[in-house]
C-alpha positions as CSV (number, residue, x, y, z in Angstrom):
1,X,-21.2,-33.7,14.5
2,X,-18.5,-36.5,13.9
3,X,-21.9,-38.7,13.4
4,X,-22.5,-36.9,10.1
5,X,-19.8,-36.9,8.4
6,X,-19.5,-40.8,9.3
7,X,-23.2,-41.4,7.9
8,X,-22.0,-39.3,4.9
9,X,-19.0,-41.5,3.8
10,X,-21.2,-44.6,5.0
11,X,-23.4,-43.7,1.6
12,X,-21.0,-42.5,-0.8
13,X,-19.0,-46.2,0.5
14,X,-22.1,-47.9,0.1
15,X,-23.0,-46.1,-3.5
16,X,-19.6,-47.1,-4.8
17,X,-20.3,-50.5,-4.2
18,X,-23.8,-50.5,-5.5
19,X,-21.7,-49.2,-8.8
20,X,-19.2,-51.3,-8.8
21,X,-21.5,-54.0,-8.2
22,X,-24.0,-53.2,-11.2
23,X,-20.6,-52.7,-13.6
24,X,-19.7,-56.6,-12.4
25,X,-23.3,-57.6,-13.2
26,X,-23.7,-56.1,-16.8
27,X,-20.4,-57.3,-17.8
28,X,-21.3,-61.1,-16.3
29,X,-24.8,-60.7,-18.1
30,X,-23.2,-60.1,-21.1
31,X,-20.7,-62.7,-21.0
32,X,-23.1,-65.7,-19.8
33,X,-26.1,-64.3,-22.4
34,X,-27.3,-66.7,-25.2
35,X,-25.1,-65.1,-28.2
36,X,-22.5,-66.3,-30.4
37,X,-18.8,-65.1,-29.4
38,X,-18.6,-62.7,-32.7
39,X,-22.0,-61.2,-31.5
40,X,-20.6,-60.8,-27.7
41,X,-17.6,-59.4,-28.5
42,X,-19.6,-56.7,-30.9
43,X,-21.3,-56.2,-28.2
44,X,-18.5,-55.7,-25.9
45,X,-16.9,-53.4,-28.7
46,X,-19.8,-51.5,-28.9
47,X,-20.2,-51.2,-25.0
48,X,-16.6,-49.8,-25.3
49,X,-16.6,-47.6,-28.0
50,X,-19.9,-45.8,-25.6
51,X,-17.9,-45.5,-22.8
52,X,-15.2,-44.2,-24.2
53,X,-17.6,-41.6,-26.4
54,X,-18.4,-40.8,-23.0
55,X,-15.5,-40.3,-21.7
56,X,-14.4,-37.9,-24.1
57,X,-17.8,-35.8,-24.0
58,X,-17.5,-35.7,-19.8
59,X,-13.8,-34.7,-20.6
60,X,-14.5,-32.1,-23.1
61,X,-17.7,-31.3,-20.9
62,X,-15.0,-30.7,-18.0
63,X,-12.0,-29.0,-19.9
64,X,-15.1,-26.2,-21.4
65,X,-16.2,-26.1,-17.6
66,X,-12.6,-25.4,-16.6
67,X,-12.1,-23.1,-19.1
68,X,-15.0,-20.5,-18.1
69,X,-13.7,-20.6,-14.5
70,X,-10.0,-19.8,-15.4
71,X,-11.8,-16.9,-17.5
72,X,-14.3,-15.8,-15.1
73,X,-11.2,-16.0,-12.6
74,X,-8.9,-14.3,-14.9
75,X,-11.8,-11.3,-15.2
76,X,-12.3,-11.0,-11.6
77,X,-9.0,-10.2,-11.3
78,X,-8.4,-8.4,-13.6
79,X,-11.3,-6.1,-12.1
80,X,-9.7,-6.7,-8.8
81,X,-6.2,-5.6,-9.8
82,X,-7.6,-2.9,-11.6
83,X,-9.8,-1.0,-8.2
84,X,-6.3,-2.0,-6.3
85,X,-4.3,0.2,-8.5
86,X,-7.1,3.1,-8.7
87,X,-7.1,3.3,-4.9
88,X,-3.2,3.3,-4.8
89,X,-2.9,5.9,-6.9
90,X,-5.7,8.0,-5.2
91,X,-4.2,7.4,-1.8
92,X,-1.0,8.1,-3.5
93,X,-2.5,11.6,-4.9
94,X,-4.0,12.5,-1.5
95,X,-0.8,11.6,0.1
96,X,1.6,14.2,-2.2
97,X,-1.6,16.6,-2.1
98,X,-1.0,16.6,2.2
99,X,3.1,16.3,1.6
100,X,2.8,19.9,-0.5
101,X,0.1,21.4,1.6
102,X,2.3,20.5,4.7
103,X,5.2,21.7,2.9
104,X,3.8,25.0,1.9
105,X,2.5,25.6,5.6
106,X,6.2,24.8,6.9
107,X,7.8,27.1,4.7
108,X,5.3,30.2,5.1
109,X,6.3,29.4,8.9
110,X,9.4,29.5,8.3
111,X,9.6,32.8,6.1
112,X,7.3,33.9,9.3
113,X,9.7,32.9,11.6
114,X,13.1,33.9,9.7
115,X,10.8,38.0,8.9
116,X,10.4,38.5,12.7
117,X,13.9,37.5,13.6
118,X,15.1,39.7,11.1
119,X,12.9,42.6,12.6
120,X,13.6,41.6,15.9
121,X,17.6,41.3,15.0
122,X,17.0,44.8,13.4
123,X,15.5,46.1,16.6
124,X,17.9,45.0,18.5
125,X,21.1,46.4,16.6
126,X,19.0,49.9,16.7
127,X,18.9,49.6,20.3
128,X,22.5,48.4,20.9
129,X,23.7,51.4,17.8
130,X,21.4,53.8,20.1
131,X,23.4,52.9,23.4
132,X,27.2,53.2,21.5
133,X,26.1,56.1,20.5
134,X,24.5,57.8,23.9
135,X,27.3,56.0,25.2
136,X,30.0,58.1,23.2
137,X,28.1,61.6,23.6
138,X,28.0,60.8,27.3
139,X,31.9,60.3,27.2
140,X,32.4,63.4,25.1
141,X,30.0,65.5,27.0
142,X,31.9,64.7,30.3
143,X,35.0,65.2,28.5
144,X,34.0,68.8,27.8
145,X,32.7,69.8,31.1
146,X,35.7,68.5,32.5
147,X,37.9,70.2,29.9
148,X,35.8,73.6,30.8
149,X,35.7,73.3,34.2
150,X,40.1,73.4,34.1
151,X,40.0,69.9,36.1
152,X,42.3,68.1,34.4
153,X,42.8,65.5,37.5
154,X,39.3,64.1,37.2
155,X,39.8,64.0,33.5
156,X,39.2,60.6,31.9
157,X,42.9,59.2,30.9
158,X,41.2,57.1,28.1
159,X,40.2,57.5,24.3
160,X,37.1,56.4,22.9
161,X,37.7,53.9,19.7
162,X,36.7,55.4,16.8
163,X,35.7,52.0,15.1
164,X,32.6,52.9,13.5
């Protein structure tokens, strides 16, 4: 593996010689060809004036290039952004959908829970109001038999409240 990525910089090494190289040779062919200085240094000019043309067209060529990838990248997230925030705000929907729906099953429990205590509660008091109250006619009964029967020994010695 580390084999080619060495043969790989071996070539692009040995093409930037090869460049360089040919740029040495065209600018020592035109310096040693058969032409007057004013005609060489035209030539030199002119040989600068193109590379510099092309300079500016690769630039422009590469600023127009970098221009529809910062837009294309711009849309795509835009797009991106924009499914994010549509599937926060469903999850968010479906979330406070479940928080009421949880929310109206706790409270109809709760109403459940609070209408049987109250029934049982009710119950309850009945039962313990139906005891008091067999409870006094018990007392009151056994007071009268008592009270008939002329035993006044045996006679209870207390009162019943009268709190109700």
């Amino acid at each position: 593996m580390g084999n080619d990525r060495d043969s790989g910089d071996n070539i692009s090494t040995r093409l930037t010689y090869f460049l360089v190289g040919a740029g040495i040779g065209a600018v020592l062919a035109l310096l040693f060809a058969p032409k007057s200085g004013e005609e060489l240094r035209n030539d030199i000019a002119d040989a600068t004036r193109k590379g510099i043309d092309r300079s500016r067209e690769a630039a422009q060529q590469l600023g127009a290039k970098a221009g529809e990838y910062y837009d294309a990248t711009k849309q795509k997230a835009g797009e991106y952004y924009g499914t994010a925030r549509e599937t926060a705000e469903e999850y968010y929907e479906a979330t406070r959908e479940r928080a009421a729906d949880l929310y109206d099953t706790a409270s109809a429990k709760a109403g459940d829970v609070v209408s049987k205590t109250r029934s049982a509660v009710a119950q309850q008091a009945g039962s313990i109001s139906a005891a008091v109250e067999a409870g006094k006619k018990a007392y009151v009964d056994e007071k009268r038999k008592t009270e008939l029967s002329g035993r006044t020994d045996a006679a209870p010695t207390y009162k019943p409240e009268t709190t109700m």
